[in-house]
C-alpha positions in Angstrom: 0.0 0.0 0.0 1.5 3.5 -1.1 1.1 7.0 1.1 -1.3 7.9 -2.1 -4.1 6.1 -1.1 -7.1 8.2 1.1 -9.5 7.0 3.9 -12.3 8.7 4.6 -12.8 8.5 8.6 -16.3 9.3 9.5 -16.3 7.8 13.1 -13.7 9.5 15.4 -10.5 6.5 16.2 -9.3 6.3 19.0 -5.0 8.2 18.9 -3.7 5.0 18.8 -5.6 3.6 15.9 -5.8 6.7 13.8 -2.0 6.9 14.2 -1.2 3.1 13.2 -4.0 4.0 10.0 -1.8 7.2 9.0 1.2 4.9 8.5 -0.7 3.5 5.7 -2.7 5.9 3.8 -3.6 9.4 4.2 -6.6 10.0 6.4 -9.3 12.3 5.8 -11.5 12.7 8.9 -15.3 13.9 8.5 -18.1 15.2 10.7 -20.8 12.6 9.3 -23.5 15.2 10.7 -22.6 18.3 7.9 -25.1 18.0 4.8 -22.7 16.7 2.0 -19.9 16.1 3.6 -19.6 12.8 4.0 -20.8 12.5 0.0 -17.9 14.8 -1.0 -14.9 13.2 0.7 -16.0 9.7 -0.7 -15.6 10.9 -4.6 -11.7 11.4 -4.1 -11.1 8.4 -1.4 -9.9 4.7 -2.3 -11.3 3.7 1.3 -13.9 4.4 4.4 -13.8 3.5 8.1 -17.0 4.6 10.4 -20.0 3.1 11.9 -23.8 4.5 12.7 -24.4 6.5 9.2 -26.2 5.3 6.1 -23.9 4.8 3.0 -26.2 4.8 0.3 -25.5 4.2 -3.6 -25.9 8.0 -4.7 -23.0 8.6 -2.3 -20.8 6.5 -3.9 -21.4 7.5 -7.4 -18.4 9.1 -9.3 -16.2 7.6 -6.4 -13.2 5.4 -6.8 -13.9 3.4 -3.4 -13.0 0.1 -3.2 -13.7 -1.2 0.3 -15.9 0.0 3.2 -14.7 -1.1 6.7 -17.9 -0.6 9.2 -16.8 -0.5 13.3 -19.7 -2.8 13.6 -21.0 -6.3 13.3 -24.5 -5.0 11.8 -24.3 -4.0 8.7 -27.7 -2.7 7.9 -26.7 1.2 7.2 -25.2 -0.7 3.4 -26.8 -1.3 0.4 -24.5 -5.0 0.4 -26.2 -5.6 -3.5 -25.0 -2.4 -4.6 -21.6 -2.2 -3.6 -21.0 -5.8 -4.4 -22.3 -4.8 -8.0 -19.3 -2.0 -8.1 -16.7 -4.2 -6.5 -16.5 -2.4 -2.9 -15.7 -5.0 -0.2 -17.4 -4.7 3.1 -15.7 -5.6 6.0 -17.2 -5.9 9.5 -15.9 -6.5 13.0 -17.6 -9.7 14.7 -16.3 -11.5 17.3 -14.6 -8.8 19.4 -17.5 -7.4 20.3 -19.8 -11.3 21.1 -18.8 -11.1 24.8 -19.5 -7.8 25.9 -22.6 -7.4 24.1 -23.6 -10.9 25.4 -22.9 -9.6 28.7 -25.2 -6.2 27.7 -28.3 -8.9 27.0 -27.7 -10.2 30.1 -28.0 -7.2 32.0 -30.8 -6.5 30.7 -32.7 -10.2 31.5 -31.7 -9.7 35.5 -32.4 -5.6 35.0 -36.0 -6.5 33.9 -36.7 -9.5 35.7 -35.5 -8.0 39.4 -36.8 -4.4 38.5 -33.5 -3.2 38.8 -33.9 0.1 36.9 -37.9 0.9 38.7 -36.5 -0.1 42.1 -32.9 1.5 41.7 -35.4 5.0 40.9 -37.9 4.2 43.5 -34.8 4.2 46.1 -33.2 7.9 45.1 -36.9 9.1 45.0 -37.1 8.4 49.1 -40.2 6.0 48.6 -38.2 3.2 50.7 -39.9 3.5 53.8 -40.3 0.2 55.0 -39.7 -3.6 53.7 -41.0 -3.8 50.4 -44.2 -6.3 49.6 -45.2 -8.1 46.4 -45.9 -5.3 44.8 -42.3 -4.3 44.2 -41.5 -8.5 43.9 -39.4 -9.4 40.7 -39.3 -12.7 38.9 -36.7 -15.2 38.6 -34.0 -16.0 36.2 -32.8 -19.0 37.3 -33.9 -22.5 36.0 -36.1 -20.3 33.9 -36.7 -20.8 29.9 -35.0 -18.4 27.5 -35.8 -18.4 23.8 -33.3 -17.0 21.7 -34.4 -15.8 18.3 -31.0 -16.4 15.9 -28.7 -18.4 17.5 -25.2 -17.3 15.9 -22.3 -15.6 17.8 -23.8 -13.4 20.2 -26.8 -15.8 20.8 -24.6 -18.5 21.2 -22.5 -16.5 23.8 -25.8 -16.1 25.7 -26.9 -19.1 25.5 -23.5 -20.4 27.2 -24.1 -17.7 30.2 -27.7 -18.9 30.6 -27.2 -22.8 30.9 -24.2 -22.7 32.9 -24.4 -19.7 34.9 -28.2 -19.4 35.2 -29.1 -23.5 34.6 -32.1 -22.1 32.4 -33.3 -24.1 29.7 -32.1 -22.7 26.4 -33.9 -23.6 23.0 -34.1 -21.3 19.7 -35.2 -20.7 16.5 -32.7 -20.2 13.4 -32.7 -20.6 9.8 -30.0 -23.5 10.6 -28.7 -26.1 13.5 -26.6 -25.3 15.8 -24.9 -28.3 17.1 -22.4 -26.6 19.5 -24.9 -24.7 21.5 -27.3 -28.4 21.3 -24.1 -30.3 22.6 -22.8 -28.2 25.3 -25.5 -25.8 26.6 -28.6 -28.4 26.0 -30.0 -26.3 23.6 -33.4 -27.1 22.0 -34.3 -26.2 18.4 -38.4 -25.1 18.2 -40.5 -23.5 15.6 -41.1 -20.0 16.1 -44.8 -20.2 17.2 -42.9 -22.6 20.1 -40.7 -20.2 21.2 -43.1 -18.0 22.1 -45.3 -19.7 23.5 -43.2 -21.5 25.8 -40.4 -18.9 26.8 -40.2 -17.3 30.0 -37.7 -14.6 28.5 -37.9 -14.1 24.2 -34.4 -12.7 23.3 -34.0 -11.0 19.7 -30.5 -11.6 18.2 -30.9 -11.7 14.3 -29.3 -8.9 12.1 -32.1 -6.1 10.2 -33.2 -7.5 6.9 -36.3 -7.3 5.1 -37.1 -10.6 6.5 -36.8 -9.6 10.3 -38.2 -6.2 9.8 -41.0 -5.9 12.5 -40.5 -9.9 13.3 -41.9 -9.3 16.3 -45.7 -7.5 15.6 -48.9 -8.2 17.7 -49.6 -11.8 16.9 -46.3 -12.7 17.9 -46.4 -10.7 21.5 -50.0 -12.4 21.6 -48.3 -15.9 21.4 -46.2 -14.9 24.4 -46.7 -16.4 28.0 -48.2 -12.8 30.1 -45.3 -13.1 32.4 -42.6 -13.6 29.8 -40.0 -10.7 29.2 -38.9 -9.5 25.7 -35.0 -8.4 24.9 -33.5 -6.7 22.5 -30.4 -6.0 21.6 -29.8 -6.5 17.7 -31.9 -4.0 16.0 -34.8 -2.0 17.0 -37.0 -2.4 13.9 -37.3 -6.2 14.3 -39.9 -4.9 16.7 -43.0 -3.2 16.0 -42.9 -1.0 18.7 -46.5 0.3 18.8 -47.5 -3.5 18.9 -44.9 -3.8 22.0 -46.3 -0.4 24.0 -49.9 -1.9 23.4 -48.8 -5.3 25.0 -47.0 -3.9 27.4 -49.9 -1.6 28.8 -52.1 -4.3 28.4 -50.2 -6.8 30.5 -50.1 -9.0 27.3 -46.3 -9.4 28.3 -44.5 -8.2 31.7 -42.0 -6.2 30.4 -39.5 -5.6 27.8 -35.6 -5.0 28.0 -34.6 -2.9 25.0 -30.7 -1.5 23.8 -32.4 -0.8 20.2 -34.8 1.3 19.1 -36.7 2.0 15.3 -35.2 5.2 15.4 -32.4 6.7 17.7 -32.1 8.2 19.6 -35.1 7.5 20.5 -37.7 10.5 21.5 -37.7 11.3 25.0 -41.6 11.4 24.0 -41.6 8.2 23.2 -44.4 6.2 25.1 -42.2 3.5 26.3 -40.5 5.8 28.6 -43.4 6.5 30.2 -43.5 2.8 30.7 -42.6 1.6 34.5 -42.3 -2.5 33.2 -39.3 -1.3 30.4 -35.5 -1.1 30.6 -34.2 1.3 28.3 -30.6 1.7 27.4 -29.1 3.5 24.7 -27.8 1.4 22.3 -25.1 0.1 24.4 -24.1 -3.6 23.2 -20.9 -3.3 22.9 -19.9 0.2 24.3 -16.9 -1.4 26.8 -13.9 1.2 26.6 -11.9 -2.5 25.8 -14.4 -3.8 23.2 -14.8 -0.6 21.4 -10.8 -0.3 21.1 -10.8 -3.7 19.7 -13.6 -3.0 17.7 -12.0 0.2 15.7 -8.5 -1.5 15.6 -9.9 -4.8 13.6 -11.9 -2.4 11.2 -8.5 -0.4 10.6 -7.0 -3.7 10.2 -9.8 -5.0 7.7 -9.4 -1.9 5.6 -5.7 -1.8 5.1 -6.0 -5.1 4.4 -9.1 -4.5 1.5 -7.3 -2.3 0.2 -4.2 -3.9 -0.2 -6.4 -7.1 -1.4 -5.2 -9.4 1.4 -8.4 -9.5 3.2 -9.6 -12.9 4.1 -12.2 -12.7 6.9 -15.0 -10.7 8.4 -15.8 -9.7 4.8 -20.4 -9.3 4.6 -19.7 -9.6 0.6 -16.8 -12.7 0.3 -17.7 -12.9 -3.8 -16.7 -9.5 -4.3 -12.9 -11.2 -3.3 -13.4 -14.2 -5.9 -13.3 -11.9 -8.8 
């Protein structure tokens, strides 16, 4: 790789990261948030590191861009089809980030189910005047049943966390088998319908398509037991979250554990705030000072490497490297 080459940096790197990136191509660094900006920069660059903006094909027309490297593992903000069409690899950053945000879901299952959040507020507002009664009670985790919708990395890191640290009883839907997860955390795999039905806590962890867009909509939230708990961590629009406020004021569900919303941030109007039975965070998966580090030095490594055409893994478009 020559000096020549540009990258377009649209997320701010941490020193260390930027600096090691500098040693092998010029950077150009962009506030994402200026009309145009963004746009302009890509026509003269040969490469882009960033995460949490929309790269859409008009933006990329006239360009000479040849890879995009996302400080993500979703990569939902891409048209994939598109820049596979004009030969841009995409590379993502799974696996350094499984753990912590595995960790994130499980806060979130103890958070709803014990009240943490309500009960942590109820404290600093001096309500605590005497032992609390069943009205404050929470509900167990352990030997519980957790559903996990899309059992791949993350899932699977859950999954292990819930059948050895919890001994709750793990089964999930997912287009395929996963025999590691079966083997050594007893997993079980059900239809859909199943999952629901029989789940004391559902827990979303597919990536945004078309196919998962509002996966979760009234009938499904119907299906559910009224004491389970929903969690989500992947992406907000796999939910339809009107469907989810109506169940949730209804007492169709318990309560909901969300880190994703359809839009954020999400509207300090929004209805679920108002909502005593919800755990809202803000986007949070992976946002460890360790993770995030790790996160922005593999996308700087997967983009030196694009470019140079060395690139091997974490690529969301591998036929765009078999030409």
């Amino acid at each position: 790789m020559t000096h020549q080459q540009k990258i377009v940096v649209y997320k701010p790197l941490p020193g260390d990261v930027a600096g090691w990136l500098a040693q092998h191509a010029e950077l150009v660094e962009v506030d994402a948030k200026t009309p145009g900006a963004l746009q302009a920069a890509l026509r003269d660059a040969d490469g882009a590191i960033g995460a949490s903006v929309a790269i859409t094909p008009a933006m990329l027309e006239g360009s000479r861009v040849r890879a995009l490297s996302t400080i993500s593992v979703g990569y939902d903000q891409f048209d994939v089809a598109d820049l596979t069409r004009r030969g841009i690899v995409l590379a993502h950053t799974p696996d350094v980030l499984t753990e912590s945000t595995a960790d994130t879901v499980f806060a979130l299952i103890l958070a709803s189910a014990r009240r943490v959040v309500e009960l942590a507020e109820w404290v600093k507002a001096g309500k605590w005047t005497a032992s609390i009664g069943p009205a404050l009670y929470g509900t167990d985790v352990q030997g519980k049943t957790l559903g996990i919708v899309g059992l791949g990395r993350i899932g699977g890191a859950v999954a292990r966390r819930a059948a050895l640290g919890f001994h709750m009883k793990v089964q999930y839907t997912n287009r395929s088998a996963n025999a590691a997860a079966e083997r050594d955390y007893g997993a079980r795999r059900v239809a859909l319908d199943e999952l629901l039905a029989t789940s004391d806590f559902v827990c979303l962890q597919v990536p945004l398509t078309p196919e998962t867009q509002k996966l979760i909509g009234a009938d499904e939230l119907r299906k559910m037991k009224p004491g389970a708990i929903l969690i989500n961590a992947s992406r907000g629009a796999t939910v339809d979250e009107d469907a989810l406020v109506a169940a949730l004021q209804a007492g169709t569900i318990r309560g909901a554990g969300l880190d994703v919303f359809a839009h954020e941030p999400l509207d300090p109007a929004s209805p679920l705030l108002a909502l005593p039975n919800v755990v809202a965070l803000p986007h949070i998966g992976s946002a460890t000072h360790e993770t995030r580090h790790a996160m922005a030095r593999c996308a700087a490594e997967n983009l030196v490497a694009a470019l140079a055409g060395t690139l091997d893994r974490n690529v969301v478009n591998r036929e765009v490297l078999a030409r």
